[in-house]
C-alpha positions as CSV (number, residue, x, y, z in Angstrom):
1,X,91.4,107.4,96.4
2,X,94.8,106.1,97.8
3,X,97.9,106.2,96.0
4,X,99.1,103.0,98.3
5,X,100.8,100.4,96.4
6,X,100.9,97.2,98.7
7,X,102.7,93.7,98.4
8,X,101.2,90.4,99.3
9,X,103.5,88.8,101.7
10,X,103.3,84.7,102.8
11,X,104.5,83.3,105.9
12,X,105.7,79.9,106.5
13,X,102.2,78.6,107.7
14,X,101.6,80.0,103.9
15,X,99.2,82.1,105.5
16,X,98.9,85.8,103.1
17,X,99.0,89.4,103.8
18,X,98.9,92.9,102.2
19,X,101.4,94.8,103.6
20,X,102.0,98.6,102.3
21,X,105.1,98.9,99.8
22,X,108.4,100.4,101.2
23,X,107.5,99.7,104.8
24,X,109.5,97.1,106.7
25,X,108.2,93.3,106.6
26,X,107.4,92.3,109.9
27,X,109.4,89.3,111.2
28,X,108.2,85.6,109.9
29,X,106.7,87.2,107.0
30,X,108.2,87.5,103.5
31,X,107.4,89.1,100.0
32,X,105.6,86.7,97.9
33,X,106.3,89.4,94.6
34,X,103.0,90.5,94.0
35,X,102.7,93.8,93.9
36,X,100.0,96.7,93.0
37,X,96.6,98.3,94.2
38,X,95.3,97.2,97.3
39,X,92.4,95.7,95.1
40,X,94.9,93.9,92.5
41,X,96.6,92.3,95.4
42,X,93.2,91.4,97.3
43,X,92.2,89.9,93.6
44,X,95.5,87.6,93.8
45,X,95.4,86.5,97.1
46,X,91.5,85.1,96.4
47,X,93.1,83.3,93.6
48,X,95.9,81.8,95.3
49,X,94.5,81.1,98.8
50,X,91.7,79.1,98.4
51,X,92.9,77.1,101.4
52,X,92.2,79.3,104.5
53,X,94.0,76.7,106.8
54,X,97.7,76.9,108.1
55,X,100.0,74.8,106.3
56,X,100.5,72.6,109.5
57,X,97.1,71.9,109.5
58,X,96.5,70.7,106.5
59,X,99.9,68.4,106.5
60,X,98.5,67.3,110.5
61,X,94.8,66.5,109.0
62,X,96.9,64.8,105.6
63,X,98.9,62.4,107.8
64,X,95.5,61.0,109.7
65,X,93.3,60.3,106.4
66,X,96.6,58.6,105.5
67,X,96.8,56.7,108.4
């Protein structure tokens, strides 16, 4: 059993990651404020990703259905 505590971090494609707490964020990526057991942050991200695609990419496929 690990005694890791991760963080979910989001990019600006609103893309998610777990990312081990304390180590340094990599560049592009920020904390979203969850934090906890890998499995507690692998539970939130299924709840708040539910839309796999870069943000660019939905806004891109938006803006042609819109005409």
């Amino acid at each position: 059993m690990s005694d890791v505590a991760y963080q979910v971090l989001v990019n600006d494609e609103e893309q998610r990651s777990l990312w081990p707490l304390g180590k340094e964020l990599p560049q592009g990526w920020r904390s979203e404020g969850k934090e906890g057991s890998r499995q507690e942050c692998m539970d939130y991200v299924d709840t708040v990703w539910t839309d796999m695609r870069p943000r660019s990419l939905q806004e891109r496929m938006a803006a042609d259905r819109d005409g």
